[in-house]
C-alpha positions in Angstrom: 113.7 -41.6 146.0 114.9 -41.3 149.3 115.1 -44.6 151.5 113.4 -45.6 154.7 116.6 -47.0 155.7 118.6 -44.3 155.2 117.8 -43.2 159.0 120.5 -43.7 161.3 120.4 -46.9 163.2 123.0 -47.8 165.5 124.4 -51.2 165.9 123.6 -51.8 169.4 119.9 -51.1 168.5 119.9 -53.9 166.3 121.5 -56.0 169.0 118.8 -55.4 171.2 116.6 -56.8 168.7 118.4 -59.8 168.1 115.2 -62.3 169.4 113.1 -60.2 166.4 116.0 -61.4 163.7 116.0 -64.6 164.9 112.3 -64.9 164.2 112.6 -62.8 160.8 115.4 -65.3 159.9 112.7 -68.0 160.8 109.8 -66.4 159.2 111.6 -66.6 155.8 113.3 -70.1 156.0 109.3 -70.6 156.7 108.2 -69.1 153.2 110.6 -70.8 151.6 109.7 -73.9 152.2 106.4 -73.3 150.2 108.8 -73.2 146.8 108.2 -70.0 146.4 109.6 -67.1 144.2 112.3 -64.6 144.8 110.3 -61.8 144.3 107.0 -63.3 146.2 109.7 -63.9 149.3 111.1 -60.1 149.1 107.0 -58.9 148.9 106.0 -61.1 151.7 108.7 -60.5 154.1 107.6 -56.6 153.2 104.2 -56.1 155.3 105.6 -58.7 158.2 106.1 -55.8 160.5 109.4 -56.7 161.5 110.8 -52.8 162.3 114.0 -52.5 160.2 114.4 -55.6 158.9 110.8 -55.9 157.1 111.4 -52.2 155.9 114.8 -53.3 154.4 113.0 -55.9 152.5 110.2 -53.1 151.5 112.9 -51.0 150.2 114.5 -53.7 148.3 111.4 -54.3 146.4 110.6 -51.1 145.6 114.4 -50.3 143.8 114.3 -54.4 142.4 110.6 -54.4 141.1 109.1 -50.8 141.1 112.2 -49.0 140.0 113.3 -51.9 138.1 117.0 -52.3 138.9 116.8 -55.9 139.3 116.4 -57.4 142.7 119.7 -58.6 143.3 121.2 -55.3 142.7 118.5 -53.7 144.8 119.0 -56.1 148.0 123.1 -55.2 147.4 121.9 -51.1 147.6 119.9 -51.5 150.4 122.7 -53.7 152.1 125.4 -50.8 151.7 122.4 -48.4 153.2 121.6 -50.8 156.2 125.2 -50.0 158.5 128.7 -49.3 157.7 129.7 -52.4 160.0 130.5 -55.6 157.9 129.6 -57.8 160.8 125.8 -56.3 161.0 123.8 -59.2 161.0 121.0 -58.0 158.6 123.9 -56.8 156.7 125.1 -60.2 156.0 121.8 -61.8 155.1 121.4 -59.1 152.4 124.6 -59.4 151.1 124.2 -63.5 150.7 120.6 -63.3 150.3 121.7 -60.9 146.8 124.0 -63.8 145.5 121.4 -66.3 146.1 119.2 -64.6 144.0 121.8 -63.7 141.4 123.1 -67.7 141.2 118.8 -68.6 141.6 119.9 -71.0 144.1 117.4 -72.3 146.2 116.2 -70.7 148.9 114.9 -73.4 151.4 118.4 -74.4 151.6 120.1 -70.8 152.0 117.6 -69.7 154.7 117.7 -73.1 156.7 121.7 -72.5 156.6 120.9 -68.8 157.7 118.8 -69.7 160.4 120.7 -72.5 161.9 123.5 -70.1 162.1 121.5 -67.2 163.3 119.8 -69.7 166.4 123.8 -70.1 167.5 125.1 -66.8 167.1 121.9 -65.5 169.3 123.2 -68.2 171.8 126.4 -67.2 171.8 125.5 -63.2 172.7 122.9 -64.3 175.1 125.1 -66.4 177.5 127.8 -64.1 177.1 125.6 -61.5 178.2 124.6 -63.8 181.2 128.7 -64.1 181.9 128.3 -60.4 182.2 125.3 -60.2 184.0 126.9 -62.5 186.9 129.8 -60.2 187.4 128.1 -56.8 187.6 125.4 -58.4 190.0 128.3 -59.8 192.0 129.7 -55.6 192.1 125.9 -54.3 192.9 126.3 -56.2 196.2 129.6 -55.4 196.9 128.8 -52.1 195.7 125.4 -51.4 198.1 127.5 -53.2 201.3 130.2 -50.6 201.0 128.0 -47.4 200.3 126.3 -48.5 203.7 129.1 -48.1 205.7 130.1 -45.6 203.8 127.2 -43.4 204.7 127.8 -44.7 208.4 131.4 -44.0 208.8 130.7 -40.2 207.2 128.1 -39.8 209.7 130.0 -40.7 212.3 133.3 -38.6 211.8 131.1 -35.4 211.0 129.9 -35.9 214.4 133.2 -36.1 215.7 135.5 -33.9 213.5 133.1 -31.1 214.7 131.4 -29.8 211.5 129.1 -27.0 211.7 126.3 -29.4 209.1 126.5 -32.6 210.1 122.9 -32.8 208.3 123.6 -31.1 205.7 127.3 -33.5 204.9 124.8 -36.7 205.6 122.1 -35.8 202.9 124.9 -35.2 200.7 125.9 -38.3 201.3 122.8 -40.0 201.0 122.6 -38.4 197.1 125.9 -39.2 196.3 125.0 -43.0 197.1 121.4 -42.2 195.3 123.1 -40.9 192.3 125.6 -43.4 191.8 123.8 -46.3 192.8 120.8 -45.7 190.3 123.4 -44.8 187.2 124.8 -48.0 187.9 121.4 -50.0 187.6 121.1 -48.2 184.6 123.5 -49.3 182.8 122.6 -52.9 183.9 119.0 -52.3 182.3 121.0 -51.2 179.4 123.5 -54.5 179.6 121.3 -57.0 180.5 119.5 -59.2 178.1 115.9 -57.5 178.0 113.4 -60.6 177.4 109.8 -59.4 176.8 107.8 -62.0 178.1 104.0 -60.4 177.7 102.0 -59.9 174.8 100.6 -56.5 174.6 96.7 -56.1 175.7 95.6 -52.9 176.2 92.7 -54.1 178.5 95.1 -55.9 181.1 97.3 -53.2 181.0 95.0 -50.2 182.0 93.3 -53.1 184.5 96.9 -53.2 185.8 97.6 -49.7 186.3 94.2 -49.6 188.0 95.1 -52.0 190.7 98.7 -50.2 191.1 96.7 -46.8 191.5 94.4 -47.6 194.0 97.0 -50.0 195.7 99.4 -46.7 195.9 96.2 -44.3 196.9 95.8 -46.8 200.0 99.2 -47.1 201.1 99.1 -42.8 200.9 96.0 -43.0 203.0 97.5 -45.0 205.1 100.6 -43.4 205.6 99.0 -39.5 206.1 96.9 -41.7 209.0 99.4 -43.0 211.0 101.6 -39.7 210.3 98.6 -37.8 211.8 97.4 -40.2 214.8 101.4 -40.8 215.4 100.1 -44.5 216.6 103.0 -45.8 214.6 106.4 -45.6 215.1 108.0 -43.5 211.7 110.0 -46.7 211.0 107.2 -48.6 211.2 105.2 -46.0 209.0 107.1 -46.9 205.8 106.6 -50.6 205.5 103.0 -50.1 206.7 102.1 -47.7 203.6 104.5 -50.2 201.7 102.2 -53.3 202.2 99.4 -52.6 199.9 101.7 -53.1 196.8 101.8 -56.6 197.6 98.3 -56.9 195.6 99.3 -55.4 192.1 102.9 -57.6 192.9 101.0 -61.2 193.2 98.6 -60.1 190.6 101.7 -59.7 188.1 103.8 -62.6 189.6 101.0 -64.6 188.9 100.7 -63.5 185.2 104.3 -64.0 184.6 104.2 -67.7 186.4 100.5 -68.7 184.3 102.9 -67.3 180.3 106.0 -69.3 181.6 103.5 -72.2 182.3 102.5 -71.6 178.6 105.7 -71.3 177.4 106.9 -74.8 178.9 103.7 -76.6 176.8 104.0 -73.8 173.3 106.7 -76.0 171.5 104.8 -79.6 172.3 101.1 -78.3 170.7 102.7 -76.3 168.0 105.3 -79.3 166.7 102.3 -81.6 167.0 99.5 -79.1 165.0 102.4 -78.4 162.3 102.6 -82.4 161.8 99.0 -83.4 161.5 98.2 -80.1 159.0 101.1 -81.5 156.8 98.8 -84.3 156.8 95.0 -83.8 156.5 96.2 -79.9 155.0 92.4 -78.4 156.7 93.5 -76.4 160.3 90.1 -77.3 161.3 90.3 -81.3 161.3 93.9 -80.5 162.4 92.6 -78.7 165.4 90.1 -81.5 166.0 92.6 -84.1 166.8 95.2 -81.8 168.2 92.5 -81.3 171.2 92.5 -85.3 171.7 95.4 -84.5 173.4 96.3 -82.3 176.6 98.6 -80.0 176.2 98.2 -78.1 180.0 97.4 -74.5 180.1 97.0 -74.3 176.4 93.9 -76.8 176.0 91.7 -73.8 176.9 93.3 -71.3 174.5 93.6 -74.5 171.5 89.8 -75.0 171.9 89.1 -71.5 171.4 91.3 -71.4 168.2 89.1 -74.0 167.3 86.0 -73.0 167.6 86.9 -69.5 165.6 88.4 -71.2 162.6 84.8 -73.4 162.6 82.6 -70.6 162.5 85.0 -68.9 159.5 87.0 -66.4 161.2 90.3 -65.5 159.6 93.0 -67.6 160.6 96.3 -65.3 161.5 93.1 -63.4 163.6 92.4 -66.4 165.2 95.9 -67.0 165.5 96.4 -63.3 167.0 93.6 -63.6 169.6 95.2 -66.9 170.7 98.3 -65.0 171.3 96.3 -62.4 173.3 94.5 -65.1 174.8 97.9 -66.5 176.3 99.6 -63.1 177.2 102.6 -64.6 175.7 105.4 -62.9 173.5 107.1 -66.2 173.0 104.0 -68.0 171.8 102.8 -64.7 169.2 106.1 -64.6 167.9 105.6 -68.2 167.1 102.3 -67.8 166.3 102.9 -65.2 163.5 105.6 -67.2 161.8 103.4 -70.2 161.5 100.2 -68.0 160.3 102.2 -66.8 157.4 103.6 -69.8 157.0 100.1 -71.0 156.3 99.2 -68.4 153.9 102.4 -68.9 151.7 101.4 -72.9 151.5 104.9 -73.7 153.3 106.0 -77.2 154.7 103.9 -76.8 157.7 105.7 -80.1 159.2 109.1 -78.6 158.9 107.9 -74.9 159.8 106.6 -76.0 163.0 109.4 -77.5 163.8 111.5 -75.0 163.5 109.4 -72.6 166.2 109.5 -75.3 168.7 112.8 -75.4 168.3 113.6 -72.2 169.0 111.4 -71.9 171.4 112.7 -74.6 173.5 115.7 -73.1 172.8 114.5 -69.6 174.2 112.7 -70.8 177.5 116.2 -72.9 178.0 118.2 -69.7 178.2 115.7 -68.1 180.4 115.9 -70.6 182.5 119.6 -69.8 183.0 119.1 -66.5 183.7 116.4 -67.3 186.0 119.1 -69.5 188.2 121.2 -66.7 188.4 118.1 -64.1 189.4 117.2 -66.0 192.4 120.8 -66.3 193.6 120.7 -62.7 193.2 117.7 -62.6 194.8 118.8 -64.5 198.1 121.6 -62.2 198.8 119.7 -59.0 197.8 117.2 -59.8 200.9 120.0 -61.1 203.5 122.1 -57.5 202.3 119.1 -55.0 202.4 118.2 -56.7 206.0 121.6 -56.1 206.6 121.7 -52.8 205.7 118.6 -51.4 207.4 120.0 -52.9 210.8 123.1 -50.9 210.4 120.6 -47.8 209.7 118.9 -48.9 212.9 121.5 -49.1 215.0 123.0 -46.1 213.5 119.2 -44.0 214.6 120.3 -45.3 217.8 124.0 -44.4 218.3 123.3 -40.7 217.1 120.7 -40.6 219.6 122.7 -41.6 222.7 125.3 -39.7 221.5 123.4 -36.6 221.1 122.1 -37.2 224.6 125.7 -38.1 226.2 127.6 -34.8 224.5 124.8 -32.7 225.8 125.5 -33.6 229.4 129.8 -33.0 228.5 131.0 -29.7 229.3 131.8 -28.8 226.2 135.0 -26.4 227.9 136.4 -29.3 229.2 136.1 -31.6 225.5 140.0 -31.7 223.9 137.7 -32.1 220.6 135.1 -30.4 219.2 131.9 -32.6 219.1 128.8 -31.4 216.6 126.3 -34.8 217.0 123.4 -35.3 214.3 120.0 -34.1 215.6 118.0 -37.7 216.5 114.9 -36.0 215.7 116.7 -35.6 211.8 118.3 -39.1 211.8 114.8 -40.0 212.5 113.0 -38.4 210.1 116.0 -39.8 207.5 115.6 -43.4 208.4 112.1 -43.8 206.1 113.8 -41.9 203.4 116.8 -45.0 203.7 114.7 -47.8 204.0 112.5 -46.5 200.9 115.7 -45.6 198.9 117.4 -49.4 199.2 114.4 -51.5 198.9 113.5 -49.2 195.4 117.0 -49.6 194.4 117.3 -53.3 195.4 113.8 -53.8 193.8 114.6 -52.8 190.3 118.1 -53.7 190.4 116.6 -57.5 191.2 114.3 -57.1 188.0 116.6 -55.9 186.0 118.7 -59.3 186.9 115.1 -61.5 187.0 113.8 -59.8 182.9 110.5 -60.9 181.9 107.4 -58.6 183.4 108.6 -55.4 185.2 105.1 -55.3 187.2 106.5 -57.8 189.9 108.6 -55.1 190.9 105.6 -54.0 193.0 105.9 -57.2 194.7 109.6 -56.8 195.6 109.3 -53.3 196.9 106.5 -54.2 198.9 108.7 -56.9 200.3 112.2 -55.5 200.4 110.2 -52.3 202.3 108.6 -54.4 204.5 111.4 -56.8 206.1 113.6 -53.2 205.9 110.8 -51.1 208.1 110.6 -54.1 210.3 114.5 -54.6 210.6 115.0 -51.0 211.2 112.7 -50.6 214.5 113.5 -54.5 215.8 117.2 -52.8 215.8 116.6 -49.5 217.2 114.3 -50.9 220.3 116.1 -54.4 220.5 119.7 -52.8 221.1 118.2 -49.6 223.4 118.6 -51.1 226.9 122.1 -52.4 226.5 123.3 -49.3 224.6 121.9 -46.8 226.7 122.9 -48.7 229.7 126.7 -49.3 228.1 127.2 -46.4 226.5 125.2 -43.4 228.7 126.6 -45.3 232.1 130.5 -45.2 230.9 129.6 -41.3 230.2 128.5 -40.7 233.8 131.2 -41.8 235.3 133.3 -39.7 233.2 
């Protein structure tokens, strides 16, 4: 028989997973509070649709009971299968989770040991990821402030070293900063902690992605409008056809704020449910007086829960559509733990507990990263407005400098002079301010995590402020250049 876990699975893939262990880890401490067997555990754990982990459990069973080596022999075979590395987390609980079986000691004990020491070694990786995270945000900024100049000083001594394509060098230039600047967000997407924050709903997605369309279809309008009527400045043009991303942006900034909101109130109604069906041991009197209480944004949801277990709808259904209900990953990851954990007959009390714990645990590291996000965020919108001035006055310098060499006999110049077309540098300038506020949009939600959607909102923002920045410079600093720099050549 050929194994489902023979496949190839490297061990940073299981590191990205490491919230799913955490709540596989919690899933079984759950079951085994319900005294139940080794063999029930392994067949349970089976069908939870945990990716790798359930399908090492599925595999184990099958060698243990179906092929009838013995389970404890089977979960040691499957644990040599799972990785070569010895400090593979799933690894480890296989190989202990094998002697456990072998000794028949008992497994409440084992997997609340496992899972205490599974919550702090998750806590450990995460905040040494946010130690990371702090230092490559710190070079992103350092990184984007010196490409600017970078780009400016190149433009500048093409113009004056007298190359034959001083275009052609600057759109290099701009690719080579394009290039490196988007590998390097990259690998912070790949670095970063990735913390899924919705629950998947087909519906909300495709209503999404109908708002970004026709939000996208009006800024094009817009933008082949003003191109047309030439009303608009071209600076101007970009931010303009920008705005209408602001609608899909609030629309997803308010989803993420309303499961956050959720989040917060999750571990208070789901510690207090698990305690009173200890009790009473019916989820519908259980429900009843858990709604005697408020518990925020969740009464609604509760309610519902309520009134779908009344009329005899399957519980881990009514437990899945409150989880859809909510939007929340957090709360259906909890959600699924304690509807097995009903199923199995577990210590409700104490399995309860144990979700609120982690999740309190869970929206407490967010909560760091969130700190660091909107310091991140702050300097991100200071450095792109920044940035687009330098463009600006940049538009402007190649203009009065195109105009000031052309009235220079070029016979009497000790220097070759080859200036940058303004009507290029001005058709560039949208193509810059698009570029950074993309790239300073997506590398700010790479730092922020949770729902990628806001990054409408930011690039709507970032492309704004940038457009607006860009022409306030060129049109601001046009009499005193002009007048400076055009004057000085004159009398020359």
């Amino acid at each position: 028989m050929q194994l489902s876990l023979l496949k190839k699975f490297s061990l940073s893939d299981l590191k990205k997973n490491d919230e799913k262990f955490l709540y596989f880890v919690t899933l079984l401490y759950s079951i085994s509070t319900g005294e139940i067997e080794s063999i029930d555990l392994v067949k349970t754990a089976q069908h939870t649709g945990y990716g790798k982990y359930s399908l090492a459990f599925r595999d184990a069973y099958r060698l243990g009971v179906g092929w009838t080596f013995g389970l404890a022999k089977a979960i040691e075979m499957v644990a040599i299968k799972v990785s070569s590395d010895k400090s593979d987390p799933l690894k480890q609980l296989l190989v202990k989770f094998a002697q456990v079986v072998r000794l028949g000691d008992v497994l409440k004990i084992f997997f609340k040991a496992e899972l205490k020491s599974t919550l702090l070694y998750f806590t450990i990786v995460y905040e040494r990821k946010l130690e990371n995270q702090k230092l490559f945000l710190e070079m992103f900024y350092t990184l984007m402030s010196t490409a600017v100049f970078m780009i400016a000083a190149n433009s500048i001594m093409t113009m004056l070293t007298g190359a034959q394509s001083a275009e052609l060098i600057l759109v290099y230039s701009l690719l080579g900063v394009t290039s490196s600047m988007s590998i390097f967000v990259f690998i912070m997407y790949m670095l970063f902690p990735r913390d899924k924050l919705a629950y998947s709903n087909e519906n909300d997605e495709l209503k999404f992605r109908i708002k970004v369309y026709i939000s996208v279809g009006a800024g094009a309008g817009i933008a082949m409008a003003l191109l047309i009527s030439g009303v608009v400045p071209l600076t101007l043009v970009v931010g303009i056809s920008l705005a209408p991303l602001f609608y899909p942006g609030l629309v997803a900034r308010k989803m993420e704020k309303n499961i956050k909101y959720a989040n917060e109130w999750y571990p208070q109604f789901i510690r207090h449910f698990g305690e009173i069906l200890a009790t009473v041991g019916s989820m519908g009197q259980a429900l009843d007086s858990v709604i005697r209480s408020d518990f925020g944004p969740l009464q609604k949801y509760i309610v519902s829960l309520k009134n779908r277990i009344k009329n005899k709808v399957d519980q881990s259904m009514g437990f899945d559509l409150f989880s859809r209900d909510t939007g929340s990953e957090i709360i259906a990851n909890g959600n699924k733990v304690i509807s097995t954990a009903i199923e199995k007959g577990s210590d409700m009390n104490d399995s309860a507990d144990q979700v609120a714990t982690i999740t309190i645990k869970l929206n407490e590291l967010r909560a760091k990263r969130e700190q660091t996000a909107k310091t991140f965020e702050s300097i991100i919108i200071v450095l792109h407005v920044l940035t687009l001035a330098v463009f600006g006055v940049m538009n402007k310098l190649t203009s009065i400098f195109f105009e000031l060499i052309g009235s220079i006999d070029a016979t009497q110049s000790a220097f070759a002079l080859s200036p940058i077309d303004p009507v290029f540098i001005n058709q560039m300038l949208p193509i810059l301010i698009l570029m950074t506020s993309v790239l300073s949009s997506f590398a700010l939600k790479v730092a922020q995590g949770g729902l990628y959607k806001t990054v409408f909102f930011h690039i709507a923002l970032l492309g704004v402020l940038g457009s607006i920045t860009a022409y306030a410079m060129n049109e601001l600093l046009a009499g005193f250049l002009e007048e400076s720099i055009l004057d000085i050549g004159a009398v020359t």
